[in-house]
C-alpha positions in Angstrom: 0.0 0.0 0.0 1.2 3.7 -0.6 2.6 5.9 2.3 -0.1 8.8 3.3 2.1 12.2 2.5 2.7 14.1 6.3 0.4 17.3 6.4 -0.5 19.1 9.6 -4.2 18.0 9.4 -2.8 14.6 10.5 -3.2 15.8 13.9 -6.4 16.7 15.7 -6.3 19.1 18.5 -9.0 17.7 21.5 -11.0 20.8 22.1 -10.2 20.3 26.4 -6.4 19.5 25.2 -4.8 22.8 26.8 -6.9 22.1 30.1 -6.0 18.7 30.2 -2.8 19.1 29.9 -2.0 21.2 33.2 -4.0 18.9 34.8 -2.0 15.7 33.8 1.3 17.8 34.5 0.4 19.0 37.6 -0.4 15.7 38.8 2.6 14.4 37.6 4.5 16.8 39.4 3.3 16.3 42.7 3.4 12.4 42.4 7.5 13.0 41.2 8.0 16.1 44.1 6.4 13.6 46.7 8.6 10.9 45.5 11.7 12.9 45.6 10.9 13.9 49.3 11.0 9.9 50.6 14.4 9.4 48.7 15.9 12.7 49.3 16.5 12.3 45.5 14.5 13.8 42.2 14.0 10.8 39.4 12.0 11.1 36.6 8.5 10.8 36.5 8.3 8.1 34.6 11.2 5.0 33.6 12.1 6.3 37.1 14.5 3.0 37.5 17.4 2.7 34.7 18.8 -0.5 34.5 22.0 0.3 32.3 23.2 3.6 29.8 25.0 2.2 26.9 27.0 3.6 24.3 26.8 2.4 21.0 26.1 3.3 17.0 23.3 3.6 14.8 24.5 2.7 11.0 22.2 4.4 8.2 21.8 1.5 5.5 22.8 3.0 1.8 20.3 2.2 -1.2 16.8 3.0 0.9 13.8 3.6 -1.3 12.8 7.1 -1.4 10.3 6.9 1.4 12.2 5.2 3.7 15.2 7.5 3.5 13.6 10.4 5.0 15.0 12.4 7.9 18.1 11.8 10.0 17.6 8.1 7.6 18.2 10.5 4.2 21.7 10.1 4.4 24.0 6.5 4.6 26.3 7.3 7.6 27.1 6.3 11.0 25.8 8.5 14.3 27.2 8.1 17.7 24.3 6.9 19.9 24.0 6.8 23.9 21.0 4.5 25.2 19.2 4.2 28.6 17.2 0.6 29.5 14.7 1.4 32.1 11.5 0.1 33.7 8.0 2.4 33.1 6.9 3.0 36.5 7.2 5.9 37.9 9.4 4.8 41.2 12.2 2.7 42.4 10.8 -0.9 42.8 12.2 -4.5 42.8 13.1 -6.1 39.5 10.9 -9.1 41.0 7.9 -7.4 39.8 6.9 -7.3 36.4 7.1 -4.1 34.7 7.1 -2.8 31.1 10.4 -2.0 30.1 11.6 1.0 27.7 14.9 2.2 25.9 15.4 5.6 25.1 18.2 6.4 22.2 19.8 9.5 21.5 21.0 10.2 18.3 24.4 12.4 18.9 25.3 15.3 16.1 22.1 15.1 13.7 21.5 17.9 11.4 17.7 20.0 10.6 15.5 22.8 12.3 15.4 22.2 15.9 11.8 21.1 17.7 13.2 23.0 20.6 16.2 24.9 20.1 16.3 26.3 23.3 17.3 23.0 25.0 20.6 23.3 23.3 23.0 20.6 21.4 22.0 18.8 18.1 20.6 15.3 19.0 18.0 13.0 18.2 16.0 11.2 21.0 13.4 8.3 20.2 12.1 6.7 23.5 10.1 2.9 23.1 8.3 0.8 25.1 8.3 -3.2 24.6 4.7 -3.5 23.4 3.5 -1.5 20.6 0.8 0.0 22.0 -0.5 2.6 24.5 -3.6 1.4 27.1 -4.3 5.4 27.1 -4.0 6.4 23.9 -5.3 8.9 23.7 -5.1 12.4 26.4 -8.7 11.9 27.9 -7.9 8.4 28.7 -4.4 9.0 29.9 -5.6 11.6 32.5 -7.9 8.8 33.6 -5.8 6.4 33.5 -3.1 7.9 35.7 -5.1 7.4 39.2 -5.1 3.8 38.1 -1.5 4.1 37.7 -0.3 6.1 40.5 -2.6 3.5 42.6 -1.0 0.4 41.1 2.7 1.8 41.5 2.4 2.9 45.4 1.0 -1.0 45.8 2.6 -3.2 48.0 5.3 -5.7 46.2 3.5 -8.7 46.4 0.3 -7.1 45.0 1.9 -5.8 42.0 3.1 -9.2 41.5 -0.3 -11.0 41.9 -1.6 -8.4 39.7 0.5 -9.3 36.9 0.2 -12.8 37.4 -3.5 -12.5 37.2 -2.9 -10.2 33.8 -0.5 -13.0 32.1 -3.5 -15.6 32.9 -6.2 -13.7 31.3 -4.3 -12.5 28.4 -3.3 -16.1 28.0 -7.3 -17.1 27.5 -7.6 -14.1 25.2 -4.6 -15.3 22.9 -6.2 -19.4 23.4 -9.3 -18.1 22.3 -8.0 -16.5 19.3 -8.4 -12.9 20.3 -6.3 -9.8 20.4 -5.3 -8.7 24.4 -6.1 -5.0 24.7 -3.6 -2.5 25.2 -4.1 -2.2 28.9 -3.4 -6.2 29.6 -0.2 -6.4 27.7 1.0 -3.4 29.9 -0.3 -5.3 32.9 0.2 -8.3 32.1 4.5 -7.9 31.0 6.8 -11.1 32.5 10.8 -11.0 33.2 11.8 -11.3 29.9 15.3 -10.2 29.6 15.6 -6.5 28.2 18.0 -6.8 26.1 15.9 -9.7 24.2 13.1 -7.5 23.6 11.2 -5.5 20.4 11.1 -1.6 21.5 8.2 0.4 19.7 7.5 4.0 20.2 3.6 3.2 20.2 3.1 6.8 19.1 3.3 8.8 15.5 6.5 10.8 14.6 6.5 12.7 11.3 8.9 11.0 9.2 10.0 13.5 6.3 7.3 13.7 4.2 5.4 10.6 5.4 4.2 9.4 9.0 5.2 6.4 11.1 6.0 4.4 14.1 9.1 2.9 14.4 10.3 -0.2 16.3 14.0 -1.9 17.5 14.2 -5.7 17.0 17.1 -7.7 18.3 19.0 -9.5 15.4 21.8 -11.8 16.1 23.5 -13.2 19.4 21.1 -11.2 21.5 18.1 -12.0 20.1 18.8 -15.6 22.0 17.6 -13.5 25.2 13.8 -13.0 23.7 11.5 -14.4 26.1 14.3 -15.4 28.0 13.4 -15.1 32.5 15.6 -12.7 34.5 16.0 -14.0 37.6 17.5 -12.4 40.4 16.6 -9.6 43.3 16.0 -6.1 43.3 18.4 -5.2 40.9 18.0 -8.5 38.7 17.6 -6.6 35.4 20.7 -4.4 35.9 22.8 -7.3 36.7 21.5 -9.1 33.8 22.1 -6.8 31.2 26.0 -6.3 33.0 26.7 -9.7 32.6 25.8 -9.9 28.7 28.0 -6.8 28.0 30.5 -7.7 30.1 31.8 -10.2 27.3 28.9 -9.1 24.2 27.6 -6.8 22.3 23.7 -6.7 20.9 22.9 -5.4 17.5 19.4 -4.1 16.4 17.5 -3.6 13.3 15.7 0.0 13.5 12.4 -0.8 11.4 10.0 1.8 10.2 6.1 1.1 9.6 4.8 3.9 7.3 0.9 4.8 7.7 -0.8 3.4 5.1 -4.3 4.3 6.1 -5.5 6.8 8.3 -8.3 5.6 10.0 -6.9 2.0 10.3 -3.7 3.7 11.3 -4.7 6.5 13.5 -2.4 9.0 14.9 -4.4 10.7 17.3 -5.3 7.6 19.4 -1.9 5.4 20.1 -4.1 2.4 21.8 -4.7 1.4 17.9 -2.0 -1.0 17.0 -1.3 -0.3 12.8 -1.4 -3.9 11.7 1.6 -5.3 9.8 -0.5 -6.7 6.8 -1.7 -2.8 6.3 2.4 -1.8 6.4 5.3 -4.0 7.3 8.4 -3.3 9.7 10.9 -2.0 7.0 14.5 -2.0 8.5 16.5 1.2 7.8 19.2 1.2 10.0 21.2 -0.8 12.5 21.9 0.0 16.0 25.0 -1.8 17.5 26.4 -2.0 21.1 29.8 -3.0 21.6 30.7 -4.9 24.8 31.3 -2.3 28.3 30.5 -1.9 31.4 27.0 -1.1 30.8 26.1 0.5 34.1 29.6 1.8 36.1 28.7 4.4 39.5 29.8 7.5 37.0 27.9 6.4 34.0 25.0 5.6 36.1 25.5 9.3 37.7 25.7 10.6 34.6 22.3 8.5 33.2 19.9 9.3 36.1 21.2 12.5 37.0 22.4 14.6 34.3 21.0 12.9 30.8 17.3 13.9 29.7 15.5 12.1 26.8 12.4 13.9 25.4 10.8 12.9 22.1 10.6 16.2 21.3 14.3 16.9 21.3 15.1 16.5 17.9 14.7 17.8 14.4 11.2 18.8 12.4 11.1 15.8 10.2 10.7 14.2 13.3 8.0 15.8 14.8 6.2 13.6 17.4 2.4 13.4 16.5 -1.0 13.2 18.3 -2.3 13.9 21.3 -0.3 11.5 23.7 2.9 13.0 22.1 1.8 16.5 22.8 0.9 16.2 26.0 4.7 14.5 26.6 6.1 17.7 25.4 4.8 19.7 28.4 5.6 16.0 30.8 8.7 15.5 29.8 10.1 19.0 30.4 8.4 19.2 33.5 10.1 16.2 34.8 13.4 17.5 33.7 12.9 20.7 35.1 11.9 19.4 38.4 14.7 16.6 38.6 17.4 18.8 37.8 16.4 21.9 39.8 15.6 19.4 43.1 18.9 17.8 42.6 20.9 21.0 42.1 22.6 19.4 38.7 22.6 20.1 35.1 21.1 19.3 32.7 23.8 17.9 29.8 23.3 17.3 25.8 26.3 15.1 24.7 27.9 16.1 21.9 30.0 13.0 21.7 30.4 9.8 23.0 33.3 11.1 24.6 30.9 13.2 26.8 29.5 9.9 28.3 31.6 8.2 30.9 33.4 4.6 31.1 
Protein backbone atom coordinates (compact mmCIF):
# COMPACT_ATOMS: atom_id res chain seq x y z
CA UNK A 1 0.00 0.00 0.00
CA UNK A 2 1.21 3.65 -0.56
CA UNK A 3 2.58 5.93 2.34
CA UNK A 4 -0.05 8.81 3.28
CA UNK A 5 2.13 12.16 2.52
CA UNK A 6 2.69 14.14 6.34
CA UNK A 7 0.44 17.33 6.42
CA UNK A 8 -0.45 19.13 9.59
CA UNK A 9 -4.16 17.99 9.43
CA UNK A 10 -2.79 14.61 10.50
CA UNK A 11 -3.25 15.81 13.87
CA UNK A 12 -6.44 16.68 15.72
CA UNK A 13 -6.32 19.07 18.49
CA UNK A 14 -8.98 17.75 21.51
CA UNK A 15 -11.01 20.76 22.11
CA UNK A 16 -10.17 20.35 26.41
CA UNK A 17 -6.42 19.47 25.21
CA UNK A 18 -4.82 22.84 26.75
CA UNK A 19 -6.88 22.12 30.13
CA UNK A 20 -6.05 18.72 30.23
CA UNK A 21 -2.83 19.07 29.89
CA UNK A 22 -2.00 21.21 33.18
CA UNK A 23 -4.01 18.87 34.84
CA UNK A 24 -2.00 15.70 33.82
CA UNK A 25 1.29 17.85 34.52
CA UNK A 26 0.38 18.96 37.62
CA UNK A 27 -0.36 15.71 38.78
CA UNK A 28 2.57 14.37 37.57
CA UNK A 29 4.54 16.81 39.35
CA UNK A 30 3.29 16.31 42.66
CA UNK A 31 3.35 12.36 42.43
CA UNK A 32 7.52 13.05 41.15
CA UNK A 33 7.96 16.14 44.10
CA UNK A 34 6.42 13.57 46.65
CA UNK A 35 8.56 10.94 45.52
CA UNK A 36 11.66 12.94 45.56
CA UNK A 37 10.88 13.88 49.28
CA UNK A 38 10.95 9.95 50.57
CA UNK A 39 14.37 9.45 48.66
CA UNK A 40 15.91 12.71 49.34
CA UNK A 41 16.55 12.27 45.52
CA UNK A 42 14.50 13.83 42.20
CA UNK A 43 14.05 10.80 39.39
CA UNK A 44 12.00 11.09 36.62
CA UNK A 45 8.47 10.77 36.46
CA UNK A 46 8.29 8.14 34.56
CA UNK A 47 11.18 4.97 33.56
CA UNK A 48 12.10 6.35 37.12
CA UNK A 49 14.48 2.98 37.54
CA UNK A 50 17.45 2.72 34.68
CA UNK A 51 18.77 -0.46 34.53
CA UNK A 52 21.96 0.26 32.31
CA UNK A 53 23.23 3.57 29.85
CA UNK A 54 24.95 2.19 26.88
CA UNK A 55 27.02 3.62 24.34
CA UNK A 56 26.77 2.40 21.02
CA UNK A 57 26.15 3.29 16.99
CA UNK A 58 23.31 3.60 14.75
CA UNK A 59 24.48 2.65 11.01
CA UNK A 60 22.16 4.45 8.17
CA UNK A 61 21.82 1.54 5.54
CA UNK A 62 22.81 3.00 1.77
CA UNK A 63 20.30 2.19 -1.24
CA UNK A 64 16.83 2.97 0.88
CA UNK A 65 13.79 3.62 -1.31
CA UNK A 66 12.77 7.06 -1.36
CA UNK A 67 10.28 6.94 1.36
CA UNK A 68 12.21 5.20 3.71
CA UNK A 69 15.16 7.54 3.46
CA UNK A 70 13.65 10.41 5.05
CA UNK A 71 14.96 12.41 7.92
CA UNK A 72 18.11 11.83 9.97
CA UNK A 73 17.57 8.07 7.60
CA UNK A 74 18.17 10.51 4.22
CA UNK A 75 21.74 10.15 4.40
CA UNK A 76 24.01 6.54 4.64
CA UNK A 77 26.29 7.33 7.62
CA UNK A 78 27.09 6.25 11.01
CA UNK A 79 25.83 8.45 14.35
CA UNK A 80 27.20 8.14 17.70
CA UNK A 81 24.32 6.92 19.89
CA UNK A 82 23.98 6.79 23.86
CA UNK A 83 20.95 4.48 25.19
CA UNK A 84 19.22 4.15 28.61
CA UNK A 85 17.19 0.57 29.51
CA UNK A 86 14.69 1.45 32.06
CA UNK A 87 11.51 0.06 33.69
CA UNK A 88 7.95 2.45 33.06
CA UNK A 89 6.89 2.99 36.54
CA UNK A 90 7.21 5.93 37.95
CA UNK A 91 9.38 4.84 41.18
CA UNK A 92 12.24 2.73 42.40
CA UNK A 93 10.83 -0.93 42.83
CA UNK A 94 12.20 -4.51 42.83
CA UNK A 95 13.09 -6.14 39.51
CA UNK A 96 10.87 -9.10 41.00
CA UNK A 97 7.86 -7.43 39.81
CA UNK A 98 6.92 -7.29 36.41
CA UNK A 99 7.14 -4.08 34.67
CA UNK A 100 7.12 -2.79 31.10
CA UNK A 101 10.36 -1.97 30.13
CA UNK A 102 11.60 0.99 27.71
CA UNK A 103 14.90 2.16 25.86
CA UNK A 104 15.39 5.56 25.08
CA UNK A 105 18.16 6.36 22.25
CA UNK A 106 19.81 9.54 21.51
CA UNK A 107 21.01 10.15 18.26
CA UNK A 108 24.39 12.40 18.90
CA UNK A 109 25.29 15.34 16.07
CA UNK A 110 22.05 15.14 13.75
CA UNK A 111 21.54 17.94 11.45
CA UNK A 112 17.65 20.00 10.63
CA UNK A 113 15.51 22.84 12.28
CA UNK A 114 15.43 22.19 15.90
CA UNK A 115 11.76 21.12 17.68
CA UNK A 116 13.24 23.00 20.56
CA UNK A 117 16.18 24.92 20.13
CA UNK A 118 16.28 26.28 23.28
CA UNK A 119 17.34 23.04 25.00
CA UNK A 120 20.58 23.33 23.26
CA UNK A 121 23.00 20.64 21.45
CA UNK A 122 22.05 18.81 18.06
CA UNK A 123 20.55 15.34 18.98
CA UNK A 124 18.00 12.96 18.24
CA UNK A 125 16.02 11.17 20.95
CA UNK A 126 13.36 8.31 20.21
CA UNK A 127 12.09 6.74 23.50
CA UNK A 128 10.12 2.91 23.14
CA UNK A 129 8.26 0.78 25.06
CA UNK A 130 8.29 -3.23 24.63
CA UNK A 131 4.68 -3.50 23.39
CA UNK A 132 3.55 -1.52 20.63
CA UNK A 133 0.75 -0.01 21.96
CA UNK A 134 -0.54 2.56 24.50
CA UNK A 135 -3.59 1.38 27.11
CA UNK A 136 -4.32 5.38 27.06
CA UNK A 137 -4.01 6.40 23.85
CA UNK A 138 -5.31 8.88 23.70
CA UNK A 139 -5.06 12.45 26.40
CA UNK A 140 -8.68 11.92 27.89
CA UNK A 141 -7.87 8.45 28.70
CA UNK A 142 -4.40 8.97 29.88
CA UNK A 143 -5.62 11.62 32.49
CA UNK A 144 -7.92 8.80 33.55
CA UNK A 145 -5.79 6.43 33.50
CA UNK A 146 -3.12 7.86 35.74
CA UNK A 147 -5.08 7.39 39.21
CA UNK A 148 -5.05 3.81 38.13
CA UNK A 149 -1.48 4.08 37.68
CA UNK A 150 -0.25 6.07 40.55
CA UNK A 151 -2.64 3.49 42.58
CA UNK A 152 -1.01 0.43 41.12
CA UNK A 153 2.72 1.79 41.48
CA UNK A 154 2.35 2.89 45.37
CA UNK A 155 0.98 -0.98 45.82
CA UNK A 156 2.62 -3.17 47.97
CA UNK A 157 5.35 -5.66 46.24
CA UNK A 158 3.46 -8.67 46.45
CA UNK A 159 0.28 -7.10 44.99
CA UNK A 160 1.88 -5.80 42.03
CA UNK A 161 3.15 -9.17 41.46
CA UNK A 162 -0.34 -11.03 41.86
CA UNK A 163 -1.62 -8.39 39.70
CA UNK A 164 0.50 -9.29 36.92
CA UNK A 165 0.20 -12.85 37.40
CA UNK A 166 -3.54 -12.53 37.19
CA UNK A 167 -2.92 -10.23 33.78
CA UNK A 168 -0.52 -12.97 32.15
CA UNK A 169 -3.54 -15.57 32.86
CA UNK A 170 -6.20 -13.65 31.27
CA UNK A 171 -4.34 -12.47 28.38
CA UNK A 172 -3.29 -16.07 27.96
CA UNK A 173 -7.29 -17.07 27.50
CA UNK A 174 -7.62 -14.13 25.22
CA UNK A 175 -4.65 -15.32 22.88
CA UNK A 176 -6.15 -19.40 23.44
CA UNK A 177 -9.26 -18.11 22.34
CA UNK A 178 -8.01 -16.55 19.30
CA UNK A 179 -8.44 -12.92 20.30
CA UNK A 180 -6.28 -9.85 20.42
CA UNK A 181 -5.28 -8.68 24.40
CA UNK A 182 -6.13 -4.96 24.68
CA UNK A 183 -3.56 -2.46 25.17
CA UNK A 184 -4.12 -2.19 28.91
CA UNK A 185 -3.38 -6.18 29.58
CA UNK A 186 -0.25 -6.36 27.68
CA UNK A 187 1.03 -3.41 29.87
CA UNK A 188 -0.30 -5.35 32.93
CA UNK A 189 0.24 -8.29 32.08
CA UNK A 190 4.55 -7.87 30.98
CA UNK A 191 6.85 -11.08 32.48
CA UNK A 192 10.79 -10.96 33.24
CA UNK A 193 11.82 -11.31 29.86
CA UNK A 194 15.28 -10.15 29.64
CA UNK A 195 15.57 -6.50 28.23
CA UNK A 196 18.00 -6.82 26.08
CA UNK A 197 15.89 -9.66 24.22
CA UNK A 198 13.10 -7.46 23.56
CA UNK A 199 11.20 -5.54 20.40
CA UNK A 200 11.11 -1.60 21.55
CA UNK A 201 8.20 0.44 19.75
CA UNK A 202 7.50 4.03 20.18
CA UNK A 203 3.56 3.23 20.18
CA UNK A 204 3.05 6.80 19.11
CA UNK A 205 3.27 8.76 15.52
CA UNK A 206 6.54 10.76 14.61
CA UNK A 207 6.46 12.72 11.29
CA UNK A 208 8.87 11.02 9.17
CA UNK A 209 10.03 13.50 6.28
CA UNK A 210 7.34 13.70 4.17
CA UNK A 211 5.43 10.60 5.37
CA UNK A 212 4.18 9.42 9.04
CA UNK A 213 5.22 6.40 11.10
CA UNK A 214 5.98 4.40 14.06
CA UNK A 215 9.13 2.91 14.43
CA UNK A 216 10.32 -0.18 16.28
CA UNK A 217 14.04 -1.86 17.55
CA UNK A 218 14.22 -5.67 17.00
CA UNK A 219 17.11 -7.71 18.30
CA UNK A 220 18.97 -9.47 15.41
CA UNK A 221 21.82 -11.81 16.15
CA UNK A 222 23.52 -13.17 19.37
CA UNK A 223 21.13 -11.22 21.49
CA UNK A 224 18.07 -11.99 20.05
CA UNK A 225 18.77 -15.63 21.96
CA UNK A 226 17.61 -13.48 25.18
CA UNK A 227 13.85 -12.97 23.71
CA UNK A 228 11.55 -14.38 26.10
CA UNK A 229 14.33 -15.42 27.98
CA UNK A 230 13.38 -15.12 32.46
CA UNK A 231 15.60 -12.65 34.54
CA UNK A 232 15.99 -14.02 37.62
CA UNK A 233 17.53 -12.43 40.35
CA UNK A 234 16.65 -9.57 43.30
CA UNK A 235 15.97 -6.12 43.30
CA UNK A 236 18.41 -5.18 40.93
CA UNK A 237 18.05 -8.50 38.70
CA UNK A 238 17.61 -6.60 35.41
CA UNK A 239 20.67 -4.40 35.94
CA UNK A 240 22.85 -7.31 36.70
CA UNK A 241 21.54 -9.06 33.79
CA UNK A 242 22.11 -6.79 31.20
CA UNK A 243 25.95 -6.34 33.03
CA UNK A 244 26.69 -9.69 32.56
CA UNK A 245 25.81 -9.90 28.67
CA UNK A 246 28.00 -6.77 27.97
CA UNK A 247 30.51 -7.66 30.08
CA UNK A 248 31.82 -10.18 27.28
CA UNK A 249 28.88 -9.07 24.23
CA UNK A 250 27.56 -6.80 22.28
CA UNK A 251 23.73 -6.74 20.88
CA UNK A 252 22.93 -5.45 17.55
CA UNK A 253 19.40 -4.07 16.44
CA UNK A 254 17.47 -3.62 13.25
CA UNK A 255 15.73 0.01 13.51
CA UNK A 256 12.38 -0.76 11.37
CA UNK A 257 10.01 1.83 10.17
CA UNK A 258 6.13 1.06 9.65
CA UNK A 259 4.76 3.88 7.28
CA UNK A 260 0.93 4.81 7.70
CA UNK A 261 -0.76 3.38 5.08
CA UNK A 262 -4.33 4.27 6.10
CA UNK A 263 -5.47 6.79 8.25
CA UNK A 264 -8.34 5.59 10.01
CA UNK A 265 -6.93 1.99 10.28
CA UNK A 266 -3.68 3.71 11.33
CA UNK A 267 -4.74 6.50 13.46
CA UNK A 268 -2.37 9.00 14.89
CA UNK A 269 -4.44 10.71 17.26
CA UNK A 270 -5.26 7.60 19.44
CA UNK A 271 -1.88 5.44 20.09
CA UNK A 272 -4.08 2.42 21.77
CA UNK A 273 -4.68 1.44 17.89
CA UNK A 274 -2.03 -1.00 17.00
CA UNK A 275 -1.30 -0.35 12.80
CA UNK A 276 -1.43 -3.85 11.67
CA UNK A 277 1.57 -5.27 9.75
CA UNK A 278 -0.53 -6.65 6.82
CA UNK A 279 -1.68 -2.83 6.28
CA UNK A 280 2.40 -1.76 6.35
CA UNK A 281 5.33 -3.97 7.26
CA UNK A 282 8.42 -3.25 9.74
CA UNK A 283 10.92 -2.02 6.98
CA UNK A 284 14.53 -2.00 8.48
CA UNK A 285 16.50 1.24 7.76
CA UNK A 286 19.23 1.23 10.02
CA UNK A 287 21.23 -0.76 12.47
CA UNK A 288 21.87 -0.01 16.03
CA UNK A 289 25.00 -1.83 17.47
CA UNK A 290 26.40 -2.02 21.07
CA UNK A 291 29.78 -3.05 21.63
CA UNK A 292 30.72 -4.91 24.83
CA UNK A 293 31.26 -2.33 28.30
CA UNK A 294 30.54 -1.92 31.39
CA UNK A 295 26.95 -1.13 30.83
CA UNK A 296 26.08 0.48 34.15
CA UNK A 297 29.64 1.76 36.14
CA UNK A 298 28.70 4.40 39.54
CA UNK A 299 29.83 7.54 36.97
CA UNK A 300 27.94 6.37 34.03
CA UNK A 301 25.00 5.61 36.13
CA UNK A 302 25.50 9.26 37.74
CA UNK A 303 25.72 10.63 34.57
CA UNK A 304 22.33 8.53 33.15
CA UNK A 305 19.93 9.26 36.07
CA UNK A 306 21.24 12.53 37.04
CA UNK A 307 22.45 14.62 34.27
CA UNK A 308 20.96 12.91 30.80
CA UNK A 309 17.31 13.94 29.71
CA UNK A 310 15.50 12.05 26.82
CA UNK A 311 12.43 13.87 25.39
CA UNK A 312 10.83 12.91 22.10
CA UNK A 313 10.57 16.23 21.27
CA UNK A 314 14.26 16.92 21.27
CA UNK A 315 15.10 16.49 17.86
CA UNK A 316 14.66 17.79 14.39
CA UNK A 317 11.24 18.83 12.41
CA UNK A 318 11.09 15.75 10.15
CA UNK A 319 10.69 14.24 13.30
CA UNK A 320 7.98 15.85 14.77
CA UNK A 321 6.24 13.59 17.43
CA UNK A 322 2.42 13.38 16.50
CA UNK A 323 -1.04 13.18 18.31
CA UNK A 324 -2.30 13.89 21.28
CA UNK A 325 -0.28 11.47 23.72
CA UNK A 326 2.92 13.00 22.07
CA UNK A 327 1.82 16.48 22.77
CA UNK A 328 0.89 16.19 25.97
CA UNK A 329 4.72 14.48 26.60
CA UNK A 330 6.13 17.65 25.36
CA UNK A 331 4.78 19.72 28.45
CA UNK A 332 5.64 15.97 30.83
CA UNK A 333 8.72 15.54 29.82
CA UNK A 334 10.11 19.05 30.36
CA UNK A 335 8.35 19.22 33.47
CA UNK A 336 10.13 16.20 34.82
CA UNK A 337 13.40 17.47 33.67
CA UNK A 338 12.88 20.65 35.07
CA UNK A 339 11.95 19.42 38.41
CA UNK A 340 14.74 16.62 38.61
CA UNK A 341 17.42 18.84 37.80
CA UNK A 342 16.43 21.87 39.79
CA UNK A 343 15.59 19.35 43.14
CA UNK A 344 18.85 17.77 42.55
CA UNK A 345 20.94 20.98 42.08
CA UNK A 346 22.63 19.36 38.74
CA UNK A 347 22.61 20.11 35.08
CA UNK A 348 21.07 19.27 32.66
CA UNK A 349 23.81 17.86 29.83
CA UNK A 350 23.27 17.35 25.78
CA UNK A 351 26.26 15.06 24.74
CA UNK A 352 27.93 16.13 21.88
CA UNK A 353 29.98 13.03 21.66
CA UNK A 354 30.44 9.76 22.99
CA UNK A 355 33.30 11.06 24.60
CA UNK A 356 30.87 13.19 26.83
CA UNK A 357 29.50 9.95 28.34
CA UNK A 358 31.64 8.22 30.91
CA UNK A 359 33.37 4.62 31.09
Amino acid sequence: MTPIPYSDAVEQIHPEEEALTREIVAKMRGKQAADAERHRHAHRDAHAKSHAVIKGHLIVHDGLAPELAQGIFATPGNHEVVARLSSAPSDIHSDTIPAPRGVAVKVIGVEGPRLLPELGGANQDFLMVNFPTLAFGTIAHYKDMLALLEANAAAPDVVQRLAAAAARGVKGAVEALGGQPGATLEGLARDQAHPLGETYHTQAAIRYGDYVAKLSLAPVGDVAELTDRQVEGGYSAMRDAIAEWFAVRGATYDLRVQLQTDPEAMPVEDAAVLWETSRSPHLTVATLRFEPQESYSPPRQVYGDDHLAFTPWNGIADHRPLGSIMRVRKAAYESSSEQRHRLNALPRIEPAALSDIPD
